[in-house]
C-alpha positions in Angstrom: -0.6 3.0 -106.8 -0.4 6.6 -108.4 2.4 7.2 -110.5 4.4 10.0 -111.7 6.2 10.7 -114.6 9.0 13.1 -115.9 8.7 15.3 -119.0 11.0 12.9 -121.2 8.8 9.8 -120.2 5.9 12.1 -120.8 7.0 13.3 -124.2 7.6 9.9 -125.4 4.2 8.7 -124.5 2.8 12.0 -126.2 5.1 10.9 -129.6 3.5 7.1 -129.5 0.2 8.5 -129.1 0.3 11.1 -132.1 0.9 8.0 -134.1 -2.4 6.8 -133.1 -4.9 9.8 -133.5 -5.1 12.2 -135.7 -3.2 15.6 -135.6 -4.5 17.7 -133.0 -6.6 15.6 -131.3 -4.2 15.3 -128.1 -4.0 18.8 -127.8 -8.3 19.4 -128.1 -8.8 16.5 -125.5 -6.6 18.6 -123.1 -8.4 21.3 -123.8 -11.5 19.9 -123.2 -10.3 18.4 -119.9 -9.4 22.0 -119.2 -12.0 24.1 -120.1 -14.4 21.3 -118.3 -12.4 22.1 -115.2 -12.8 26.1 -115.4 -16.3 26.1 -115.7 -17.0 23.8 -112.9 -14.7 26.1 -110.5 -16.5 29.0 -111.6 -19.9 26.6 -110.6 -18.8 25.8 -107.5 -17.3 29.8 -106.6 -20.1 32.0 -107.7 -23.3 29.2 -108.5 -22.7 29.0 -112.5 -21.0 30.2 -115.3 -23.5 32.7 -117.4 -22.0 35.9 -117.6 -18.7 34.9 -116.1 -15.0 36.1 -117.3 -12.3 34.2 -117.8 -8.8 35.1 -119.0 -5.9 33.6 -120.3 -2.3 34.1 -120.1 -1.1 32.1 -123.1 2.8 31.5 -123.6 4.8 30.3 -126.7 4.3 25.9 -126.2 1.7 23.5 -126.2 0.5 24.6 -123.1 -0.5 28.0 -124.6 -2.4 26.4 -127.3 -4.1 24.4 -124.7 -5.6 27.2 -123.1 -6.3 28.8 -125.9 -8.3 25.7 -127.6 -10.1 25.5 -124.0 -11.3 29.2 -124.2 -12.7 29.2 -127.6 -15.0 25.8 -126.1 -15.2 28.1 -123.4 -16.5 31.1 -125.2 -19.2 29.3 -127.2 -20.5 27.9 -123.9 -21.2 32.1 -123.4 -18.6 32.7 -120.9 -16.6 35.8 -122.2 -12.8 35.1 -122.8 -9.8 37.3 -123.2 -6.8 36.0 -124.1 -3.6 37.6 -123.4 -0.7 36.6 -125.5 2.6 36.7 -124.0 4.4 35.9 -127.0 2.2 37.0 -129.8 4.7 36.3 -132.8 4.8 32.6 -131.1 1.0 31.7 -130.3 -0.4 28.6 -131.4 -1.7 29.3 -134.6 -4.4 26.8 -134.6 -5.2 27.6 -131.4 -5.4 31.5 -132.1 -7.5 30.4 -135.3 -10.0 28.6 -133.0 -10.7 31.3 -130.3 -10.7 34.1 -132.5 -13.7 32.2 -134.5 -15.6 31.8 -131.2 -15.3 34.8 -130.8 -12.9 35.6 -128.1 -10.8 38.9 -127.4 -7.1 38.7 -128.2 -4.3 41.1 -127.1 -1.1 41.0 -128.1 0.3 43.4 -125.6 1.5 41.8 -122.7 2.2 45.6 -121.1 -1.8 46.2 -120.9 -2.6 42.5 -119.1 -3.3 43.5 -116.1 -6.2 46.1 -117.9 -7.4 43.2 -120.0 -7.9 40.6 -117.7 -9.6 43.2 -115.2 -12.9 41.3 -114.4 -12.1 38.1 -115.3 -13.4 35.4 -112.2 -10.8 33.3 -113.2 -7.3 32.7 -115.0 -5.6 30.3 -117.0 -2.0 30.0 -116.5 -1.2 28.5 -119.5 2.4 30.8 -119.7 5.0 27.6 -119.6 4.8 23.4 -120.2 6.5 20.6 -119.1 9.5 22.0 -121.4 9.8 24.7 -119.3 12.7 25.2 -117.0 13.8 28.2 -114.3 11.8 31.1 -112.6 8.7 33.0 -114.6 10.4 35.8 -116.7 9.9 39.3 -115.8 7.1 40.3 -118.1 5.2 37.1 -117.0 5.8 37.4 -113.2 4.6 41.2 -113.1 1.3 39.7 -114.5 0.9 37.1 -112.2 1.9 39.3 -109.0 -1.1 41.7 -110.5 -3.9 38.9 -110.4 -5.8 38.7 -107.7 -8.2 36.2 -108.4 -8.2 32.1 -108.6 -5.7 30.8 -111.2 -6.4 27.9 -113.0 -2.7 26.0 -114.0 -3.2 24.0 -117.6 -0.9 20.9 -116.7 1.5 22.6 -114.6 2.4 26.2 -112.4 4.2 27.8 -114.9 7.9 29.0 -113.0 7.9 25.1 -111.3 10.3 22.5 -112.2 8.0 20.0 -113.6 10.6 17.1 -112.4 12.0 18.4 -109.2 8.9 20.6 -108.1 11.9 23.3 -107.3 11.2 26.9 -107.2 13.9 29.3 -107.5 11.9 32.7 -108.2 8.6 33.6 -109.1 6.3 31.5 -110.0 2.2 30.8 -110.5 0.7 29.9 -106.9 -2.6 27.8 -108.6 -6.0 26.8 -107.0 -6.3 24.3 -109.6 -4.2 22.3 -111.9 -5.0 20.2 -114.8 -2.9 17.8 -115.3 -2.9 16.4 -118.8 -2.6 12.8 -119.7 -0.3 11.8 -116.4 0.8 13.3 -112.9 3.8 15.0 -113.0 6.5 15.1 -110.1 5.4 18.5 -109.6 1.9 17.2 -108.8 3.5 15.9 -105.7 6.8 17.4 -104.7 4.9 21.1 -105.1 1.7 20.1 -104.7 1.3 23.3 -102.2 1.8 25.3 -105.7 -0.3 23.1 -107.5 -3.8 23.4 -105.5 -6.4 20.7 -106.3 -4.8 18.2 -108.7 -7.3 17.0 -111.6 -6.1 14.3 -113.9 -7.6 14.6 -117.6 -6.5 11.1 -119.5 -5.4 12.0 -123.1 -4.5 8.2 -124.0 -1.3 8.1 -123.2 0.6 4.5 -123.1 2.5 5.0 -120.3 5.7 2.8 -118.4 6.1 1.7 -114.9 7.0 4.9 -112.8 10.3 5.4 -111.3 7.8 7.4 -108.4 5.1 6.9 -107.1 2.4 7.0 -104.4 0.8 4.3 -102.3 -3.1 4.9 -102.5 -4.9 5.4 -98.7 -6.8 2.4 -99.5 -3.9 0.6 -100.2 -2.0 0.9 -97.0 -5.3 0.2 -95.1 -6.0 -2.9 -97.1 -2.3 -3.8 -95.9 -2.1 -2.7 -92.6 -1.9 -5.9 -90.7 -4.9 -6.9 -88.1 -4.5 -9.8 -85.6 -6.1 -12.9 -87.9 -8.0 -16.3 -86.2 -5.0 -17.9 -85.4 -3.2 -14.9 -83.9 -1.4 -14.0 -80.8 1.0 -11.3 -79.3 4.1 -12.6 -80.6 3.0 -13.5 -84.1 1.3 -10.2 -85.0 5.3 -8.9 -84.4 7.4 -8.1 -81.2 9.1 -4.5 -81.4 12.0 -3.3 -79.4 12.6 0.8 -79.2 15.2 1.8 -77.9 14.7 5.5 -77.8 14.9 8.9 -75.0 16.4 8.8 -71.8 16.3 10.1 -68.3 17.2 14.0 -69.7 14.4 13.4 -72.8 11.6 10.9 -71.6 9.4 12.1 -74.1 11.1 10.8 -77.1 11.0 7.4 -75.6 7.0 7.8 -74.9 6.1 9.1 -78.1 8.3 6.3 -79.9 6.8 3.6 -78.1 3.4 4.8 -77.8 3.7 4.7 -81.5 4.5 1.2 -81.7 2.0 0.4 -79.5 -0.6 2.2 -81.0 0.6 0.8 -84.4 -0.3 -2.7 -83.5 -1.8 -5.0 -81.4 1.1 -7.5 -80.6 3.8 -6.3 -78.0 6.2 -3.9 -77.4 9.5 -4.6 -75.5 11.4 -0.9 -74.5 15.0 -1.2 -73.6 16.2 2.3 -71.9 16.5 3.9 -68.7 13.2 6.1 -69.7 11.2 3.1 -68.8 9.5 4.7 -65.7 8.0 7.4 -67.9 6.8 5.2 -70.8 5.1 2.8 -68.4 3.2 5.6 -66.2 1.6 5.8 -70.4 1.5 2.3 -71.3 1.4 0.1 -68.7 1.5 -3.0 -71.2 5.0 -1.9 -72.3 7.2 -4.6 -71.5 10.0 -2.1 -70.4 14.0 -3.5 -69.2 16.7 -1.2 -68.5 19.3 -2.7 -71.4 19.5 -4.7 -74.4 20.6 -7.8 -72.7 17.1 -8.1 -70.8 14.9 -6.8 -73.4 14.0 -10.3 -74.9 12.7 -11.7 -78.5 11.4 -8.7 -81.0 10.7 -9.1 -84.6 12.2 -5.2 -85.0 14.3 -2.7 -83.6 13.3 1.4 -83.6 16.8 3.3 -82.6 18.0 6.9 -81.8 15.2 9.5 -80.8 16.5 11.3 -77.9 19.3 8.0 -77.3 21.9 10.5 -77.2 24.9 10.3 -79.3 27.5 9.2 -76.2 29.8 6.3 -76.6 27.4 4.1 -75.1 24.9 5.5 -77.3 27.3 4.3 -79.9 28.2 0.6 -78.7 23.9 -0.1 -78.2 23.4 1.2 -81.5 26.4 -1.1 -83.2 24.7 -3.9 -80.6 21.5 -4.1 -82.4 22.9 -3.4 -86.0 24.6 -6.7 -85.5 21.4 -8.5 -85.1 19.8 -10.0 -88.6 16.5 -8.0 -87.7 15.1 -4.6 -89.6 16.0 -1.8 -87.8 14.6 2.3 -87.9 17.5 4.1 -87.0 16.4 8.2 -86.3 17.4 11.3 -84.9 20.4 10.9 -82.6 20.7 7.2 -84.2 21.4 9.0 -87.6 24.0 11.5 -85.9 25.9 8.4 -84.8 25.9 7.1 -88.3 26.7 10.0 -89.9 30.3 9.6 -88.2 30.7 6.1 -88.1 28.9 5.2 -91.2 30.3 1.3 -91.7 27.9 0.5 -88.6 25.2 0.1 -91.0 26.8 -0.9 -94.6 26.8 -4.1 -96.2 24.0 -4.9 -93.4 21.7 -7.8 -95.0 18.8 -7.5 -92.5 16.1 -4.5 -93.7 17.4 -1.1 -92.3 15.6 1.9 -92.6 17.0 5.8 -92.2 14.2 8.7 -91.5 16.2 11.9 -91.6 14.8 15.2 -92.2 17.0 17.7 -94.4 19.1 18.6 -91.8 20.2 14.8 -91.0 20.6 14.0 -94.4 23.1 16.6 -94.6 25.0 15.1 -91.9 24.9 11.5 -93.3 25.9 13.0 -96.7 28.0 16.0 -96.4 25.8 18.0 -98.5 22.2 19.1 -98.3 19.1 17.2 -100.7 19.4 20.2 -103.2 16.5 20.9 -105.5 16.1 17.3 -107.3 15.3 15.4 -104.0 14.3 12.3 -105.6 17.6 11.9 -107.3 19.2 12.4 -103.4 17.3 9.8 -101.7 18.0 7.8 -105.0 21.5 7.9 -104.6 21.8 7.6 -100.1 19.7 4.4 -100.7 22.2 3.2 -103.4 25.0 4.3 -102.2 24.2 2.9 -98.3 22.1 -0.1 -99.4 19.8 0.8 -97.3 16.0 2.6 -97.4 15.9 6.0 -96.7 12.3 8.0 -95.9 13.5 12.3 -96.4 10.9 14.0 -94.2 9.2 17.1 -95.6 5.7 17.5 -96.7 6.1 15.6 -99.9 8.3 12.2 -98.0 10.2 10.1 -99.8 10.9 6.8 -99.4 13.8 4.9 -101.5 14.9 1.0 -101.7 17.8 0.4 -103.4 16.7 -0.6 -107.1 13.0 0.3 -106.6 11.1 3.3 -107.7 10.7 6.1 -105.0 7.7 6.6 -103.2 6.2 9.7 -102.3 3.8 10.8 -100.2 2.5 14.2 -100.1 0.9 15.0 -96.8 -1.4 17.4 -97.8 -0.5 20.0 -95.5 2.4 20.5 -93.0 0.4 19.6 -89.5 2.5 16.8 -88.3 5.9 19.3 -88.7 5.8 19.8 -85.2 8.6 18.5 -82.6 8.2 14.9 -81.4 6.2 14.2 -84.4 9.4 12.0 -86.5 9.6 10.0 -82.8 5.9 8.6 -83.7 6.6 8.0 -87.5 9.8 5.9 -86.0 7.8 3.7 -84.0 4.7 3.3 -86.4 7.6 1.8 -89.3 9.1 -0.4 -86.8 5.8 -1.9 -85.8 5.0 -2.6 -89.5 8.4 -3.9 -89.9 7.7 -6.3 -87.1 4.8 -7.7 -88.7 6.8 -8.6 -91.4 6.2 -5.5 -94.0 8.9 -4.7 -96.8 10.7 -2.1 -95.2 9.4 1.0 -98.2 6.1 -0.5 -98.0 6.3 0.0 -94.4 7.8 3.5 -94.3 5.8 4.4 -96.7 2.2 3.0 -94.9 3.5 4.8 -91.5 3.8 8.6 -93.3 0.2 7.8 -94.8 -0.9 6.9 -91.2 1.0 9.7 -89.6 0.1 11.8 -92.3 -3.6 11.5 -91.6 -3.6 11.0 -88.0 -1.9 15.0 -88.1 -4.8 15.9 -90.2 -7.3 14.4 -88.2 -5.8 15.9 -84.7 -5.4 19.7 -86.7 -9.3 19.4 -87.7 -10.7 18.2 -84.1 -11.0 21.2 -82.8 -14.5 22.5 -83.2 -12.8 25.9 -84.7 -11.1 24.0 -87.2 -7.8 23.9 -88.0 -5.6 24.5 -85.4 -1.7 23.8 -84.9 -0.7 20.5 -83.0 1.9 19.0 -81.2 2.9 15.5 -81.3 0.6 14.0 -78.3 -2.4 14.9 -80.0 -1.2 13.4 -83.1 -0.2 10.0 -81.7 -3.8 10.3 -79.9 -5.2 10.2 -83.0 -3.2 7.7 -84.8 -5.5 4.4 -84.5 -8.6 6.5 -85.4 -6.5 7.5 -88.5 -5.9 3.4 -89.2 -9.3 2.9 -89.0 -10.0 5.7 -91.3 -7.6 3.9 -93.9 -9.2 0.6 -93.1 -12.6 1.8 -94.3 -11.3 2.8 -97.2 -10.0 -0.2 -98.4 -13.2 -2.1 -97.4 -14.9 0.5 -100.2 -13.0 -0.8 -102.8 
């Protein structure tokens, strides 16, 4: 598991560690991470590194002297490095020391950057820190608007909030970033920002995270398989009760979902039942709840409608001890009749997008979405997966999980009705409920990637059939990487 830690928890593990090694060490390991990084971008872009340019935009903090530390290793490797200071009366003196020694050029006049740096195959960002709060200031966000070619972001995007990953004006856009010692919560609530994400240890001592990721080979080593002793009902029984004669689709997306999520059974309980068997004829499917039979799970709301009886089916399987996946219109009824689901003792797990959460809350996730799902999860007693590229997924009094997608392929309508019936299979199999929500985004996650990629021109847009199509090949792809470890 991946974790991810805040400036403050950062800091203190950079104050143990200066207790351990010698002044200035910390900083020259970075810097070596760093400058190890630049030259092998500028290998892989133009085929090696003789004769190349590189310049860096060096701020007032440790970051600065970072870059500049890197750029005088840099410069004696024979790369040519310029080094613009944004705040010269503030550079890092050792720093300065080192790269002027190297030999490097130094200006001190931010206003001819743009002149200086003209050339350069790459750039440093190395503007802002983890102390850095709020939006690039004006003389640093002209630069960066001027430069045109790859950026290269020592630790963090300068103008992104290293804890929330907010952005509230300008702000770098990297191909790279080198993150120094730990991953930040930038590194995966702005990853977009961030580029590729490379990981230089420093020797920091670090505590359990409060976030972090599940690794693919993790959820594939965990995804459950049918064992020796196996049969449909004790791999886990799922009931969905999702769409409807108006949206049939949400029902055969949902269940498909489930189905394609396990190998056990699926019961579906609806008047959609027609349109999900035509798809999966081994759908056990009944027209209510009374018939439906024995599950090990329930998956409620997409396309249920939000009618009264809507409402007394919903309240009919809350008041079962099983977990339950309430979505979409399952989340609307909630959000005015909230009590349905609190003090609940069986698992119960919410998957709203922003908008949802909005409803359930009154107010939308704002900026520090971690501390939002923190508090709905608390405050509910209840898990709660926020939909967005960067998911989260919160149990009360457990860290938050996150899990970046990569890319935004499965944001595509129908896609949360799949995601719904992949957590309430795992739920059936008997999977913590954020283990489970956070296993299905993986899966759905890379089933999305897969689907966008199958075309032979690449990647192309998708809807939601292609990505439950591809959602077992995506299992097996996690599989395999468990078997690797």
């Amino acid at each position: 598991m991946s974790g991810f830690y805040t400036a403050d928890e950062v800091r203190a593990a950079e104050a143990e560690l200066f207790t351990r090694v010698p002044a200035g060490e910390p900083m020259r390991r970075a810097a070596y991470g760093l400058a190890t990084v630049v030259a092998a971008e500028l290998r892989s872009r133009s085929g090696g590194i003789a004769g190349r340019k590189v310049g860096l935009l060096v701020g007032s903090g440790d970051n600065g002297g970072d870059a500049l530390w890197a750029g005088a290793m840099l410069r004696r490797r024979g790369l040519a490095v310029t080094a613009v200071l944004l705040k010269p009366e503030r550079a890092h003196a050792a720093g300065l020391a080192a790269l002027r020694r190297a030999g490097g050029r130094i200006c001190a006049d931010p206003a001819a950057a743009l002149a200086e740096l003209s050339g350069a195959d790459v750039v440093v960002d190395g503007i802002v820190g983890i102390s850095g709060r709020g939006s690039l200031r004006p003389d640093a966000a002209g630069i960066i608007a001027g430069v045109t070619v790859p950026i290269i972001a020592a630790d963090l995007p300068s103008g992104v909030d290293p804890d929330t990953g907010a952005v509230d004006g300008p702000a770098v856009q990297a191909a790279v970033t080198v993150a120094f010692g730990a991953r930040k919560p930038v590194h995966a609530l702005a990853a977009s920002r961030c580029g590729r994400i490379v990981l230089v240890p420093i020797g920091l001592r670090l505590p359990d995270p409060q976030l972090a990721a599940l690794e693919p080979a993790q959820v594939g080593a965990r995804w459950p398989v049918p064992g020796a002793q196996d049969d449909k009902y004790t791999q886990g029984v799922v009931g969905v009760h999702a769409g409807s004669e108006t949206y049939p689709g949400a029902a055969v997306l949902c269940t498909g979902a489930a189905v394609a999520a396990t190998s056990g059974m699926v019961r579906y309980a609806g008047t959609a039942g027609p349109a999900v068997l035509a798809q999966y004829p081994e759908v056990i499917a009944t027209p209510d709840l009374a018939a439906t039979g024995r599950v090990q799970s329930w998956v409620f709301g997409p396309g249920s409608g939000t009618g009264r009886g809507a409402r007394d089916r919903l309240a009919e399987i809350l008041a079962t001890d099983l977990p339950v996946v309430i979505d979409a219109d399952g989340l609307t009824l909630l959000a005015q009749e909230p009590e349905l689901v609190r003090g609940r003792r069986a698992a119960t797990v919410l998957t709203p997008h922003a908008g949802e959460f909005a409803r359930l809350t009154g107010r939308e996730p704002g900026p520090d979405r971690v501390a939002a799902v923190r508090e709905l999860a608390e405050t509910w007693q209840v898990t709660v997966l926020l939909k967005g590229r960067a998911t989260l997924i919160a149990e009360p009094g457990r860290p938050v999980l996150v899990n970046e997608a990569g890319g935004s392929w499965a944001a595509t309508a129908g896609a949360g009705d799949v995601l719904s019936g992949v957590i309430g299979a795992l739920l059936a199999a008997g999977r913590e409920p954020g283990w489970a929500a956070a296993a299905a985004a993986r899966a759905h996650a890379t089933a999305a990637d897969i689907a966008a990629h199958a075309a032979e021109s690449g990647a192309a847009p998708i809807s939601a059939g292609p990505l439950l199509r591809h959602l077992q090949p995506a299992i097996a792809y996690l599989r395999t990487l468990s078997r690797r470890r």
